[in-house]
N, C-alpha and C positions, 0 to 999 in steps of 0.2 A: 422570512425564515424565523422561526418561534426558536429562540436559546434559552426560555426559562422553565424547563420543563424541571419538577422536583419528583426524586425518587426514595425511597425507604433506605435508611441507612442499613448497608449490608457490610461491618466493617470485616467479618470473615471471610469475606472476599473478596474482598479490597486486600487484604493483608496477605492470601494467599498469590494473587496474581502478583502482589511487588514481591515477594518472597524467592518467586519464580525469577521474577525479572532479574531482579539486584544478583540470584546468581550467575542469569546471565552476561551479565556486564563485568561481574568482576571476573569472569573465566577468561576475559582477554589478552593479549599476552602483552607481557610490558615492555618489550622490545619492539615487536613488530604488530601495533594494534590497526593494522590496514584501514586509518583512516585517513583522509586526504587533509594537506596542510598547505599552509600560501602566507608567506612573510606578509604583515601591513603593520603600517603605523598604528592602526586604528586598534591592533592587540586582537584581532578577530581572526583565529587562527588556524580552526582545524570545523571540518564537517563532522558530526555526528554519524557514524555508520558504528556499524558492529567490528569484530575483531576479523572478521575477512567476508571475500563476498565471488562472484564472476563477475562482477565489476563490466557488463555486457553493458553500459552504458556511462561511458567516461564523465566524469564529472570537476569539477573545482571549486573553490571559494572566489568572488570575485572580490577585488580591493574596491573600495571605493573610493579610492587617490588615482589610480592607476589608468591611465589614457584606455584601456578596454572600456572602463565603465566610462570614462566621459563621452565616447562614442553611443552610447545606450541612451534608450530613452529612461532607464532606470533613475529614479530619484531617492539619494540617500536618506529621505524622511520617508520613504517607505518600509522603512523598517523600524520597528517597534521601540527598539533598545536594542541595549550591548548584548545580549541573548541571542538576537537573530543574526542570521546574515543572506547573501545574496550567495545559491547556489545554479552554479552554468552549467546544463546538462547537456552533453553532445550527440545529437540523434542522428542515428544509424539510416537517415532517410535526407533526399539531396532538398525538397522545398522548404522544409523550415530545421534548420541544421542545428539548433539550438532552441533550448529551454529553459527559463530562469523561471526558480523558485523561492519563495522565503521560507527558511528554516530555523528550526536550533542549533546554536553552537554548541560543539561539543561541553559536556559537564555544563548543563543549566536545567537543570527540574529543582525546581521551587517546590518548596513545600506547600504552596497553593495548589499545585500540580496534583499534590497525593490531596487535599482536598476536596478537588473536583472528581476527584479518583473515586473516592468516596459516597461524597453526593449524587453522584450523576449513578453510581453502580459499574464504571467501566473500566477497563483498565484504560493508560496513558501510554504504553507501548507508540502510539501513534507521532508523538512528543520527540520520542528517544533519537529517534534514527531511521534512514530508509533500508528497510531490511532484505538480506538476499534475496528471498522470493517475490517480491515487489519489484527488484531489478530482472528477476526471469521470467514474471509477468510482462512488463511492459517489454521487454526485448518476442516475448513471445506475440504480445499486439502487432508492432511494429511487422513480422514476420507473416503477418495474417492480415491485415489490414484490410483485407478484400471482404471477410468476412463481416465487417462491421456498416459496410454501403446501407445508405439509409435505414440503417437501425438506433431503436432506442436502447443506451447501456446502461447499465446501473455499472458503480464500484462500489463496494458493500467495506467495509472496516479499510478505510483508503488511507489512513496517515494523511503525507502531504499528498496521495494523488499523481505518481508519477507514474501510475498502469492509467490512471483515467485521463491525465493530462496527454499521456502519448498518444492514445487512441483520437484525441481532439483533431490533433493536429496531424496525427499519418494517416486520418480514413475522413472517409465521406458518411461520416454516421450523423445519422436525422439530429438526434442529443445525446448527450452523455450528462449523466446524473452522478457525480463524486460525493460519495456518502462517508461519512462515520458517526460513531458516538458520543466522541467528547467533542463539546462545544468548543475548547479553544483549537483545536483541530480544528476543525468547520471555519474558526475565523481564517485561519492560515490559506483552507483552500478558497475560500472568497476572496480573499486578496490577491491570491497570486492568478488567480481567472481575471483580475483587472489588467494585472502585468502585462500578461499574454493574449490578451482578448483578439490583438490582429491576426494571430495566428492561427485560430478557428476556425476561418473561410464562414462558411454557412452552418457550421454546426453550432448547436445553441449550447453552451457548458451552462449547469448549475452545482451551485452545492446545497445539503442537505445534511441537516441532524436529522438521525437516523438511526435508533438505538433498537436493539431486535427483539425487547421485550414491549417492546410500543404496538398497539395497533396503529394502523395504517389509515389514512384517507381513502376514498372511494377511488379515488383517480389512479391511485400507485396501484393497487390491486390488480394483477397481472398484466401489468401494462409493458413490462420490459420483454423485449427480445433477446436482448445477450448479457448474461451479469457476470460479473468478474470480480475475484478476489484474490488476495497474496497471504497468506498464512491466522487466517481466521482461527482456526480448528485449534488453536494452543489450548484454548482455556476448556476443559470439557464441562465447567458449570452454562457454556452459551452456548451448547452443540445444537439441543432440542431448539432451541427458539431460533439461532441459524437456519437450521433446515426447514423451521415451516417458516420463515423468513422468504426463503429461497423460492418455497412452494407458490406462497400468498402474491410474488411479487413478477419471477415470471410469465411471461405470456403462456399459455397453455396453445400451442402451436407446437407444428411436425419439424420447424424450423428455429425454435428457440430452446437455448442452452446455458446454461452455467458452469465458466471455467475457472475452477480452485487452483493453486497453486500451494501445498502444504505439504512441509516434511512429516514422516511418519512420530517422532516423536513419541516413542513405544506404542501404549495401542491408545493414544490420543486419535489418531485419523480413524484407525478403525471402529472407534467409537462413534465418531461422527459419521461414517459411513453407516452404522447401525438403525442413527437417527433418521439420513436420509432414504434408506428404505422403509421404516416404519413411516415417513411420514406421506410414502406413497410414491415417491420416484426412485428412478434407475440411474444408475452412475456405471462409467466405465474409469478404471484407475491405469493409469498408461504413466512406465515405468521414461522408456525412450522416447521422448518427444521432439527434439533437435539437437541434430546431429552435433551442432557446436556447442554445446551445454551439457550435451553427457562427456562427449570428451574432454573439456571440463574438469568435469565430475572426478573421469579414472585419472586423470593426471595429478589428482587433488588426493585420492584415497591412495596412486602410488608414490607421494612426496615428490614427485617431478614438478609440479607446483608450490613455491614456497610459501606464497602470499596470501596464505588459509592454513597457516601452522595446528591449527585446533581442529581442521576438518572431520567431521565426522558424517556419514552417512544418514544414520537416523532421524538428528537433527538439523543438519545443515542443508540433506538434496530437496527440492520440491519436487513431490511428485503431481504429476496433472490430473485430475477429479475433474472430469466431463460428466455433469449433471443434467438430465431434462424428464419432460414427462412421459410414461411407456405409452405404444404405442398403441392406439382403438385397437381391435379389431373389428 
């Protein structure tokens, strides 16, 4: 896997995407910032999330004193530094009941962070936190699982991988290819595919830099049947290169699909829906897609939900973006 690729420095946007970002972080509420916490000695306290979420996949810190972890095959040198930590995901499925991942602890972006930000041309978003629609992605895998039987899936801008790591382990799919941009992402999802490797069965996980101003190798080039993504569409300076992304990579088949997962975000989606028309495919935008997620949803826009005090609509629902190629006649 090549990590030295060098790109033209673009510091205006670089500066606009943390612009964006920094106000989303600091919009959080300082009372109730719905992120998860776990007393340890080790001073390793809180997971990284946003200020609320549907939380459709339970999560924790694990201690690394704590008789859970001495039960694990987990080894506390698996982790980098005082930055990371061991996160326990609780899967909604009875053979593999759990997932551990290595992440960031809450408040650690380094100023190398905005560096590579830089160099590489990508935003770091991936770094921060596992974000709502990446939990409504992979609860939506998990729910479809069937769809995924010996297919090849890409994850396109994956963070840590928890829509591509679900799909490993709840389906019988041929491989799963978890992708992003930034390089130290990429390390993160390489190691935590060590973690969990038993939990694969026969499915082959890789990861992959994966930046979507890249040309591609011969071999990626329509090679995927299902691709999947959790809130790509933010930035509209990567909408065009997403969507012939999306075109170039999957399978040009009556049975291969790409499904988005992004809030409307004023006319950020529509703008990306604009792309992928012009670039020659058909999307369907499906507002209701599970039952337990929209409801959810109203209970979060009528306050009968506390634990997303900042909810809002526009930016906070995913809505589903069913992408593929039209049909011959």
């Amino acid at each position: 896997m090549e990590n030295s690729y060098t790109f033209p420095l673009r510091p205006s946007h670089a500066s606009l995407r943390w612009s964006i970002l920094r106000r989303s972080l600091l919009s959080r509420s300082p009372s109730k910032t719905g992120e998860l916490s776990v007393d340890n000695p080790e001073g390793i306290k809180k997971i990284s999330r946003t200020s609320g979420g549907f939380n459709l996949i339970p999560c924790h810190a694990l201690d690394c004193q704590s008789a859970d972890f001495v039960g694990t095959s987990l080894q506390r040198n698996d982790i980098a530094g005082p930055r990371d930590i061991y996160v326990c995901y609780k899967l909604p499925v009875g053979c593999v009941p759990e997932l551990t991942l290595i992440q960031r602890r809450e408040d650690s972006i380094e100023l190398n962070d905005f560096e590579v930000s830089t160099r590489f041309d990508i935003d770091t978003t991936g770094l921060v936190c596992c974000w709502p629609s990446e939990d409504v992605l992979a609860y939506f895998c998990f729910n479809h699982s069937d769809m995924f039987r010996s297919k090849r899936v890409l994850e396109l801008g994956s963070g840590y991988g928890l829509a591509g790591f679900s799909i490993a382990v709840c389906s019988d799919a041929c491989e799963v290819v978890i992708s992003d941009g930034n390089p130290q992402v990429v390390d993160y999802i390489q190691h935590n595919i060590g973690i969990n490797a038993e939990a694969f069965g026969e499915t082959k996980v890789k990861s992959m830099l994966l930046h979507w101003n890249q040309e591609q190798a011969s071999e990626m080039l329509n090679a995927f049947d299902i691709i999947v993504a959790s809130d790509c569409t933010f930035f509209k300076e990567f909408h065009k290169s997403l969507a012939n992304m999306v075109k170039s990579l999957l399978k040009r088949s009556e049975d291969s699909e790409a499904f988005f997962f992004s809030p409307k975000r004023g006319d950020s989606l529509d703008k990306f829906l604009q792309e992928i028309t012009e670039a020659g495919l058909q999307y369907n935008l499906i507002e209701n897609y599970d039952s337990t997620v929209w409801n959810l949803h109203h209970k979060f826009l009528k306050g009968d939900e506390t634990s997303w005090p900042n909810y809002d609509k526009d930016h906070s629902y995913p809505l589903l973006l069913r992408i593929n190629f039209p049909m011959e006649e």
